[in-house]
N, C-alpha and C positions, 0 to 999 in steps of 0.2 A: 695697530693690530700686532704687528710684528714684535714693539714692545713689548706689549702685553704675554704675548707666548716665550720671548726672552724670560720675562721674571719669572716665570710657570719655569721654563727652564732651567733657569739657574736654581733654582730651589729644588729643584726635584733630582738634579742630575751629581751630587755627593752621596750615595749612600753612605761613607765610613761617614760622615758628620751628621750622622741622625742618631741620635745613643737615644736607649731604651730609659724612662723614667716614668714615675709612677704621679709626678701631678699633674692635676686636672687645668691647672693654669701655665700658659703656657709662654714661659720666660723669652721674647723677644729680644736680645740683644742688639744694640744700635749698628753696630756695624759685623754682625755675624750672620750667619745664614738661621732663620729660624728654627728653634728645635720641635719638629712635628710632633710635639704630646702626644702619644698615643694615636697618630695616624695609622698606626701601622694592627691596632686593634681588632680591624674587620677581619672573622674567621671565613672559611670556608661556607661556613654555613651563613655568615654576612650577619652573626646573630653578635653584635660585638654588645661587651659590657665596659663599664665605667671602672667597673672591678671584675678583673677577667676569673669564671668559675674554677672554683675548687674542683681537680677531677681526685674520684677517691682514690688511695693507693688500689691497684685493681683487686678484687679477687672474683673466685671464679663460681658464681652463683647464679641462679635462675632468679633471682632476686633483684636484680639489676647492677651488678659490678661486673667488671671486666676483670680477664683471670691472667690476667699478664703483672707476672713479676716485676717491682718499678727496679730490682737489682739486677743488672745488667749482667748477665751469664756469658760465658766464652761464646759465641756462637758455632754451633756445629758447623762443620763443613760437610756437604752432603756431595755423593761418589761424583765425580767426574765424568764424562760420557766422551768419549772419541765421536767424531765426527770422520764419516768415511776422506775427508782430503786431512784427517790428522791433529786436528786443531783440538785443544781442551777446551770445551764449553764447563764455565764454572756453575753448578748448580740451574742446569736445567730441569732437572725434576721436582725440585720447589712448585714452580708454575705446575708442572702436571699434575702434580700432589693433588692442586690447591684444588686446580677443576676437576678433577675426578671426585673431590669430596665433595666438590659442590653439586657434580652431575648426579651422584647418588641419593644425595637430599634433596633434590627436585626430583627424582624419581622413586622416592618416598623408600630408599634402602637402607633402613636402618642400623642392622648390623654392617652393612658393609661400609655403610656414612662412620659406623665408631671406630671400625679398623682403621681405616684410614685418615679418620684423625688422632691416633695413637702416632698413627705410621709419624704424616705432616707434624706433630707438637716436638717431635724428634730433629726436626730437620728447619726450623724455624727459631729464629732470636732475635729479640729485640736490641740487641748489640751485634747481629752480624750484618752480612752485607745487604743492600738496599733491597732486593728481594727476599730474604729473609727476612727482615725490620718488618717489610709490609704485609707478609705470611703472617704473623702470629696474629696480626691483627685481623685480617681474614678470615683466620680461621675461628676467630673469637666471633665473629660476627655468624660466622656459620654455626654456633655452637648455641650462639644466643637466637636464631630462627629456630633451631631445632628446639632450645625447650620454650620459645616463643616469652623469650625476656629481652627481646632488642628494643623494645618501644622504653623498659621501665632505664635502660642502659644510657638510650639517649636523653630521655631525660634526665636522666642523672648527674650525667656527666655536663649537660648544660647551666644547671641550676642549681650548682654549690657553691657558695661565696671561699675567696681564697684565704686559707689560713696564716700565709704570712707574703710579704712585699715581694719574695720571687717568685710567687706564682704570677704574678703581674707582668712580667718581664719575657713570657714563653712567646706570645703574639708581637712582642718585639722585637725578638731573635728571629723570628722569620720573618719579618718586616726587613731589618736588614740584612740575610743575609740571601731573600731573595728576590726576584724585583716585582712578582707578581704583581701586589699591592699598588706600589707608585706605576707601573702603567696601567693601572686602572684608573687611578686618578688623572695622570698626564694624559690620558684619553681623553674624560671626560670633560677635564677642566679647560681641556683646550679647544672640545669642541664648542663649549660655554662662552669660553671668550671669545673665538670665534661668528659664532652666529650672533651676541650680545654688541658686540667691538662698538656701535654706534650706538649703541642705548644709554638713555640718564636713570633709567628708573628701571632695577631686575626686579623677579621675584623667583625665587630657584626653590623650587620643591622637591626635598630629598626623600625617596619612600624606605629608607633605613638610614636616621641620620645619626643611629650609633655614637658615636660621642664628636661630632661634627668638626673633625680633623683634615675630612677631603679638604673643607673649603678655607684652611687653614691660604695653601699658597695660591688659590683663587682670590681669595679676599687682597691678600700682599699685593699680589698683579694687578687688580682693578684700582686700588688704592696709587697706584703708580704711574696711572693714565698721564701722559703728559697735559691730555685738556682738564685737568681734574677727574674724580671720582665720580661712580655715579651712586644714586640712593641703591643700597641693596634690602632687600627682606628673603630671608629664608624660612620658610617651612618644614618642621624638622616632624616628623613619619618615624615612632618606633611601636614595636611590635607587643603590650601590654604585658603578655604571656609571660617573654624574656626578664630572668634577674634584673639585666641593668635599665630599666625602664622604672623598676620600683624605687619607693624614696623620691631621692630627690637627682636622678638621673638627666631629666631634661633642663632639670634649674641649673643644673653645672652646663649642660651641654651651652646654655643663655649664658651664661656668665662668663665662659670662655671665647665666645663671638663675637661679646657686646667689650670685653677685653681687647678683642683685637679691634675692635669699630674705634675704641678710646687712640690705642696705638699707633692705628694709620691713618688717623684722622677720617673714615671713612664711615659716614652716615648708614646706620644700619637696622632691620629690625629684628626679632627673632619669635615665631612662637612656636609650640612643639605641641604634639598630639599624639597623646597615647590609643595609638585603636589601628588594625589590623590594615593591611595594604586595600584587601577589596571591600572593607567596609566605610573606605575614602568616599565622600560625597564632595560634589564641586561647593556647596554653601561651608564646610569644613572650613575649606584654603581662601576663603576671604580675598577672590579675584577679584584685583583695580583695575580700572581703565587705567592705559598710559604703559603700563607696566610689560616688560618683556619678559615671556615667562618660559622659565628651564626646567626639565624635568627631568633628577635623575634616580635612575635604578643599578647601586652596583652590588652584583652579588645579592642579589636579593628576589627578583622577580621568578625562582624560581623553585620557591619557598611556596606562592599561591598556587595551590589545586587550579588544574584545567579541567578539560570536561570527561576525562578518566575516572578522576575522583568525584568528580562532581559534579552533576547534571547542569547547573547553571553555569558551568566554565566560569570562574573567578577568577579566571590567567586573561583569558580573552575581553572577560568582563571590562576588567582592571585597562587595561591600554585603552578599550576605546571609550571609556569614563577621560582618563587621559588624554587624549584624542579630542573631545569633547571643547577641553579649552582652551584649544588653539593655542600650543605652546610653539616657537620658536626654536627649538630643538628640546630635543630626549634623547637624554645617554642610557646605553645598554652595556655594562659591563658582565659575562656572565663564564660559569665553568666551559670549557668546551669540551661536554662529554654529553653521550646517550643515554642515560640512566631513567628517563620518564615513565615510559609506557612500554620498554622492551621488556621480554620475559625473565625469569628470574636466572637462571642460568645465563643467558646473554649478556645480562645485567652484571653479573658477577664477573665475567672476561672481562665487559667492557670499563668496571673497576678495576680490576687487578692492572688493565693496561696503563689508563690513566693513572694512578697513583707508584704505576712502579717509576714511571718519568718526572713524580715529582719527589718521590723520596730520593731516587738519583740524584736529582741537583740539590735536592739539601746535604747529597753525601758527598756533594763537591765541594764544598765551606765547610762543611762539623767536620772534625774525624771523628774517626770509629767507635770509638768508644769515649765520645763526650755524654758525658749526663746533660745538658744543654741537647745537643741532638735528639738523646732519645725522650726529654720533657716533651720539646717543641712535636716529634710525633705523634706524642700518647698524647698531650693536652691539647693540640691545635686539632690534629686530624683524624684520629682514631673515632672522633663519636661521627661525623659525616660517613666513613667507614662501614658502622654497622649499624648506621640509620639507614645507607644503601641496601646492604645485606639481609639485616637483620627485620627488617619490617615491609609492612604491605599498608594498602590502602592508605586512611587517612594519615597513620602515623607514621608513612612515610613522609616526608618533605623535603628530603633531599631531591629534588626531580629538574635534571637538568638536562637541558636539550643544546645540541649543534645548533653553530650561528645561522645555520640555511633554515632553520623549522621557526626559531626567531624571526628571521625574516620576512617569510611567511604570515606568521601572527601579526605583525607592525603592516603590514601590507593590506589585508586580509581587514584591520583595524580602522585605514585609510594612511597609516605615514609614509612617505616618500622617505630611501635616504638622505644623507646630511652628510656627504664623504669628509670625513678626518682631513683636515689639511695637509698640504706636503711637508710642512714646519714643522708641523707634533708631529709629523711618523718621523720627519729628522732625526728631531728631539728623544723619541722613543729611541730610534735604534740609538744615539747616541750612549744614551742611558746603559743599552744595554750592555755596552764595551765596558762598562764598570763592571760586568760579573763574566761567568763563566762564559768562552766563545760557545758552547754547545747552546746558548738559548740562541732561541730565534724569532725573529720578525717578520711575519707575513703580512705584505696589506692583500687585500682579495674583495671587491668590487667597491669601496671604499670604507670597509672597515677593517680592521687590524686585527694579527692575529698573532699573538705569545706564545713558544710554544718550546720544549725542547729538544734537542735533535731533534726528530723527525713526527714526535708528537706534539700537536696544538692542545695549548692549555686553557687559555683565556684568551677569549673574545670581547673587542670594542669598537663598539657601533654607534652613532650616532643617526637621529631620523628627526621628520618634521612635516 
């Protein structure tokens, strides 16, 4: 066992050795640490493509484009505020700005909502400091609930193929230069080999297998068992709706598994299914007798309508279909934020918080004014943004809940947890000494918790 999570470790704990490329095959060198193809593809939204979309250059329409300049402007500096013991607080009325425009438009004040997004479009840049960067887009989101263009934005912005090989590379720049990604993986994969450690025969059901990169250094590890290998089969779960599901999205996803099954000599199967998380049936996944079975969800399960949106709860649904067939553990990788069912004002602080913690640590690696920085915002995280903001009911999807309400659901479902081992949270914090000391590591009743300074980002759980 202890192997097993070594080679998970060792692979996962270089980020400068994982360079961003754009093929689908993924060049295993004999004596080098594997290049994760495209592991680091999973967005925010866990809607990863094979070819990551075209976002349009913005402009600023009721039509669905985003009205942010991609030309990086000085950033304003907005006034200073004395704090009575003397201290300069830089730009604190950013924040105030933002919620007063948004107080007003939930309280339906329209001229007073356009004042003061005159005022905030002044005091917001997507080249200035991390508070600003995440202003403009905010307010963009606010602009697109008011003329009620956020739904046509997200999708917009999800579902344009890229016009040239750098747009492929933005979900790679933040793959490496933050570690979100790989400790969602080093979670999962550990808790898999973990609960798996004594099995000849897996079968690991991914409900978003995006271009199937998690099981990249899962595969390596199992292949490295000192008693041998065991049979693995993965069932690969993408979302039809999504660009990279059309074509031939899954046939590559098979072709780079069945790639590595040649490589490590490890017996493998693969089939892939196009159709929506809660429209999963158990006759679907073709359950064997013999077979140890893993269920994961990362960044994804919070994508399915609950019973807010939908009388038949297809959140709740979903797990205890899952549930159903008696898997041996279930990863839960997910945002740790409130965004589901709080009102739309609460909603909006409780984004402004969360994302001003993560645009922070990206402005720990980029400087200031890289164009690399300001891609990786506008392309990675800007549509999550104003799917938050900008939309309601069903066309919202961004709905993500605290690991305690998780907890509940998997409980509530019949799982018990599956506490993470002491190794991978090791491993994890080990990892984390590779980037900035402000991130941080919580475990909290045995799931783990990512977070920076003092705000938790991601949550990884494990149940069973």
């Amino acid at each position: 066992m202890k192997h097993t999570l070594q080679e998970l470790g060792i692979v996962l704990m270089a980020p400068d050795t994982v360079k961003p490329t754009t093929s689908t095959d993924p060049e295993l060198n004999e004596n080098k640490q594997p290049q994760l193809t495209k592991q680091r593809s999973r967005t925010w939204t866990h809607k990863t493509q094979l070819e990551s979309p075209t976002i349009p250059q913005p402009r600023y329409t009721s039509g669905g484009h985003m009205n942010i300049s991609h030309e990086a402007r000085p950033g304003k500096r907005v006034r200073e505020v004395r704090k009575q013991s003397g201290t300069d607080v830089k730009q604190p009325d950013v924040k105030q700005l933002l919620i007063e425009c948004a107080k007003a438009l939930s309280e339906n004040k329209i001229e007073e909502f356009e004042l003061l997004v005159g005022k905030a479009h002044r005091a917001v840049s997507i080249s200035g400091e991390p508070l600003q960067r995440l202003g403009a887009y905010m307010l963009e989101g606010l602009v697109a609930r008011h003329e009620s263009s956020g739904t046509n934005i997200y999708h917009g912005l999800r579902s344009r193929k890229p016009e040239s090989k750098e747009l492929l590379s933005y979900m790679g720049i933040l793959y490496d230069i933050c570690p979100y990604f790989k400790f969602g993986y080093m979670a999962a994969n550990g808790a898999i080999a973990d609960a798996l450690k004594n099995e000849d025969r897996i079968h690991i059901i991914d409900f978003q297998i995006a271009q199937g990169t998690q099981w990249v250094t899962l595969i390596q590890a199992l292949a490295a068992r000192p008693g041998g290998p065991p049979h693995v089969r993965i069932t690969g779960i993408n979302d039809p709706v999504a660009e990279y599901t059309q074509g031939d999205g899954l046939q590559l996803v098979e072709k780079m598994l069945l790639g590595l099954s040649k490589k490590f000599s490890i017996p493998l199967e693969f089939k892939g299914l196009s159709v929506c998380g809660p429209e999963v049936t158990r006759e679907m996944l073709d359950i064997r007798t013999g077979e140890a079975l893993a269920v994961n969800f990362t960044l994804q399960l919070h994508h399915t309508p609950d019973e807010s949106v939908d009388v038949n709860n297809p959140r709740d649904g979903l797990l205890r279909m899952v549930k159903g067939l008696s898997p041996k553990v279930t990863t839960l990788v997910e945002q740790e934020s409130n965004t589901n069912t709080t009102p739309f004002l609460t909603r909006f602080i409780e984004t402004l918080d969360y994302y001003s913690a993560m645009f922070e640590s990206i402005d720990a690696t980029l400087k200031r004014d890289s164009k690399e920085r300001i891609d990786v915002e506008q392309h990675c995280l800007a549509k999550d943004i104003v799917n938050i903001i900008a939309c309601e009911e069903k066309d919202r999807v961004e709905r993500h809940e605290l690991l305690g309400k998780w907890r509940s659901r998997l409980s509530m479902a019949g799982f018990k947890p599956y506490p993470l081992s002491s190794y991978v949270n090791s491993v994890i914090k080990t990892l984390l000494s590779y980037y900035s000391n402000k991130y941080t590591a919580v475990e909290k009743d045995g799931a783990l918790l990512l977070g920076w300074k003092t705000r938790n980002l991601i949550s990884a759980s494990a149940w069973h």
